[in-house]
PADRENTOR-230389 format. One record per residue (C-alpha): x, y, z; residue in one letter. Coordinates in steps of 0.2 Angstrom, whole numbers. Example, Ala and Ser with C-alpha at 12.3 -4.5 7.8 and 13.67 -1.06 7.14 Angstrom:
// PADRENTOR-230389
<r <62 -22 39> A>
<r <68 -5 36> S>
//
This chain:
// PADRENTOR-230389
<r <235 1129 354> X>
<r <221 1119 362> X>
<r <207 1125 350> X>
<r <218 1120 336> X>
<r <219 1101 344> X>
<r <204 1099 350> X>
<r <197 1097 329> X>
<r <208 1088 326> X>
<r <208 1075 337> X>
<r <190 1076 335> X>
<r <190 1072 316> X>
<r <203 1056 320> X>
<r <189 1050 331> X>
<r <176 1051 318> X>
<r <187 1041 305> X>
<r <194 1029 316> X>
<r <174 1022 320> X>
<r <171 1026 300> X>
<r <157 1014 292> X>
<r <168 1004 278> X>
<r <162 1006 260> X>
<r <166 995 246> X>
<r <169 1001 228> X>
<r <175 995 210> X>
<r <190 986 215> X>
<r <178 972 226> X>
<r <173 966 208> X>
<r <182 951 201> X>
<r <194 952 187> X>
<r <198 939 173> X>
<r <210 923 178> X>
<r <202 926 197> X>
<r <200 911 209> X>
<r <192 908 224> X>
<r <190 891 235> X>
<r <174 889 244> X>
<r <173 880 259> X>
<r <157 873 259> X>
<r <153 867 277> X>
<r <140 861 288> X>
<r <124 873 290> X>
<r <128 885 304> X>
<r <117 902 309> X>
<r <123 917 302> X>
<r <127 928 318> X>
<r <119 942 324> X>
<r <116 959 314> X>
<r <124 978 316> X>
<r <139 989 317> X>
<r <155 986 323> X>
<r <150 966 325> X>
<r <162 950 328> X>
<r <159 937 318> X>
<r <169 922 326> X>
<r <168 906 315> X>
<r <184 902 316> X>
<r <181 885 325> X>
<r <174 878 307> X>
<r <180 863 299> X>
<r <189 865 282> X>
<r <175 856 273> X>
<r <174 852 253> X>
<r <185 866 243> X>
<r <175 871 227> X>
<r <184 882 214> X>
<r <175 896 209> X>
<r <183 902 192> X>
<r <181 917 183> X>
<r <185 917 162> X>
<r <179 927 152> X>
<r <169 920 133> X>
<r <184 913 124> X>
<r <182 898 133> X>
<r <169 896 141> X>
<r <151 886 137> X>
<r <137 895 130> X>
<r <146 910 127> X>
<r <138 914 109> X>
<r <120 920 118> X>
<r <131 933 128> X>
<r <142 948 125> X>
<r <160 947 121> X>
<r <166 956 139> X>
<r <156 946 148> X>
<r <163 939 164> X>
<r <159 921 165> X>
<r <159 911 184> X>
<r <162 894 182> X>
<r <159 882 198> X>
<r <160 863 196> X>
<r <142 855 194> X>
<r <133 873 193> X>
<r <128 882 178> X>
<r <140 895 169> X>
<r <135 913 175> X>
<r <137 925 164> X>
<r <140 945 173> X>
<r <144 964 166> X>
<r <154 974 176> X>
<r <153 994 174> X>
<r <157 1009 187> X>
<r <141 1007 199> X>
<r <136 990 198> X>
<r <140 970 192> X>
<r <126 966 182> X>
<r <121 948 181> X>
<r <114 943 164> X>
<r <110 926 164> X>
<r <117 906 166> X>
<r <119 893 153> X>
<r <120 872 154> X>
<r <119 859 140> X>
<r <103 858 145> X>
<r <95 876 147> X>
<r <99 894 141> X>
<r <94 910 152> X>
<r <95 926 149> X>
<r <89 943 159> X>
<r <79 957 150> X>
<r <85 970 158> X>
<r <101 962 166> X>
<r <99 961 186> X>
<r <110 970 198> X>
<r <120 959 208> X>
<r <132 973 218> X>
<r <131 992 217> X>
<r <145 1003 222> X>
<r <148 1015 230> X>
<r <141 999 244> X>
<r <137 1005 262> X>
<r <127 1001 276> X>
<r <110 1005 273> X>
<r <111 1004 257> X>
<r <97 995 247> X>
<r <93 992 227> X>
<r <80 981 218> X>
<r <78 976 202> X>
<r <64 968 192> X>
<r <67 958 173> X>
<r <60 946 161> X>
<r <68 929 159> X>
<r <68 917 146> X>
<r <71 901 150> X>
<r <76 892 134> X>
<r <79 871 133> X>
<r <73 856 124> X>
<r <64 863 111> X>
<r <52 873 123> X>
<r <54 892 129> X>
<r <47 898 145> X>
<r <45 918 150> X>
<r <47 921 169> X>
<r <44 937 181> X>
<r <58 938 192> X>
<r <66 952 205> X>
<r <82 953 215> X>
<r <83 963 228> X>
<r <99 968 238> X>
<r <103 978 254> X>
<r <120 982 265> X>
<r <116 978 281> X>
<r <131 973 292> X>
<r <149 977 294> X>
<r <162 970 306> X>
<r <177 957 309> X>
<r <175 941 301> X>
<r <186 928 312> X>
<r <189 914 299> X>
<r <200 898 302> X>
<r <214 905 293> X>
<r <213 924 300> X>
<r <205 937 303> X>
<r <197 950 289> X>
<r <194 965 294> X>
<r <180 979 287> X>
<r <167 966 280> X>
<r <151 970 274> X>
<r <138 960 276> X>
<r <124 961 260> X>
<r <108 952 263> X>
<r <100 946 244> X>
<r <82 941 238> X>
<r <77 934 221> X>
<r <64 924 214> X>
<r <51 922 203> X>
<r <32 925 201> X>
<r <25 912 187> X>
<r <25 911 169> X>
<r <19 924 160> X>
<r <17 910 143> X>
<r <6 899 154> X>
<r <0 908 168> X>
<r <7 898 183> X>
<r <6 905 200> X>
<r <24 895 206> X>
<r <35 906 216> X>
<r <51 903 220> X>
<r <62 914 234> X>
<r <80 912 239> X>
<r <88 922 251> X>
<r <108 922 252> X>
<r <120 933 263> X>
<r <136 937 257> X>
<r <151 945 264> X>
<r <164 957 255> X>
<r <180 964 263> X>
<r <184 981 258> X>
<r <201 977 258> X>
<r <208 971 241> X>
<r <223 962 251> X>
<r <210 952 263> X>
<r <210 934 265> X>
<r <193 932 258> X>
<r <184 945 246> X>
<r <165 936 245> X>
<r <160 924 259> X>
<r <145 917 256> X>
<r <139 912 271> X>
<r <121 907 273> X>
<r <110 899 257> X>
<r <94 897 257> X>
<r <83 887 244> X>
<r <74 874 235> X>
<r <90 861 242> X>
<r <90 868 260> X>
<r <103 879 269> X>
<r <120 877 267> X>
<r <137 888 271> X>
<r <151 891 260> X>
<r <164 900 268> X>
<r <177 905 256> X>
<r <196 913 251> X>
<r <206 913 239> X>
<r <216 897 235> X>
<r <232 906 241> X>
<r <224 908 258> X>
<r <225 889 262> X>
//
């Protein structure tokens, strides 16, 4: 009897200290919202397995809607395939995004003042996601607008490299994973620029479709300076 329980417990161990892993359902689907918090800038926490992450002494900041429609009504939608998923955030360009069975593909952006668009598209999540886990992309851009268009190098680069509790204001979720992203560019190939351009921006995903926040974005850093956006759903108050 004791060699049959001693595997077993064994095996209940392994899975109760299991690394989470998220998969297709983290990806948004049509009619989804979500309300960011955008907040004061605050450091991200420390990095590794297992880790707390206690911002729950926040304050609510500025809710920003983050919509996702799909091309029937949203701007620009012409220069972009018919299943595209569109993101719409007030006073940000329209992002345009494919989704398939590994990856959500980002395709390019569109405003009344400039049209963008990805040659190849750029892989913004791959699943199956799990610590450790790292992809890079690399793609042409054409940056259309006022008359003139510009070709651009750029990468984007993605890796897994947290998981843990996030302890929001409004709860706790459980099993994130935290993904650390690159992207930039390297000049114009049209008139041989040597501008760069980097921005780095952690986001968080809970492998639980039920969690009070799916993606939390919670450290930006760019051009404007960093900023947080902690985020749930609407219902989530």
């Amino acid at each position: 009897m004791r060699m049959v329980l001693v595997p077993i417990l064994s095996c209940c161990a392994l899975m109760s200290i299991a690394q989470p892993a998220l998969d297709v359902g983290i990806f948004p689907s049509t009619g989804s919202v979500f309300g960011y918090h955008d907040v004061p800038y605050m450091k991200p926490g420390v990095s590794g397995e297992g880790v707390r992450w206690d911002v729950s002494s926040l304050p609510p900041g500025t809710i920003v809607p983050h919509v996702w429609s799909t091309t029937d009504i949203a701007p620009g939608a012409g220069a972009f395939p018919n299943d595209a998923l569109v993101r719409q955030v007030p006073g940000e360009p329209a992002s345009y995004f494919l989704r398939s069975d590994t990856a959500m593909f980002w395709i390019g952006t569109y405003t009344d003042t400039a049209l963008l668009r990805f040659d190849p598209p750029l892989r913004e999540l791959v699943v199956p996601c799990q610590i450790g886990d790292r992809w890079s992309d690399t793609s042409i851009v054409a940056v259309t607008g006022a008359g003139r268009i510009r070709i651009l190098d750029v990468y984007y680069a993605g890796r897994a490299e947290s998981w843990g509790d996030l302890i929001m204001p409004y709860g706790v979720v459980e099993d994130v994973i935290r993904v650390r992203t690159e992207a930039g560019h390297g000049g114009s190939q049209v008139q041989g620029v040597a501008a760069t351009h980097r921005n780095t921006l952690l986001l968080v995903f809970s492998t639980h479709a039920d969690a009070l926040a799916r993606d939390v974005r919670t450290q930006r850093l760019g051009a404007t300076g960093p900023r947080v956006a902690l985020a749930g759903r609407l219902v989530a108050g």
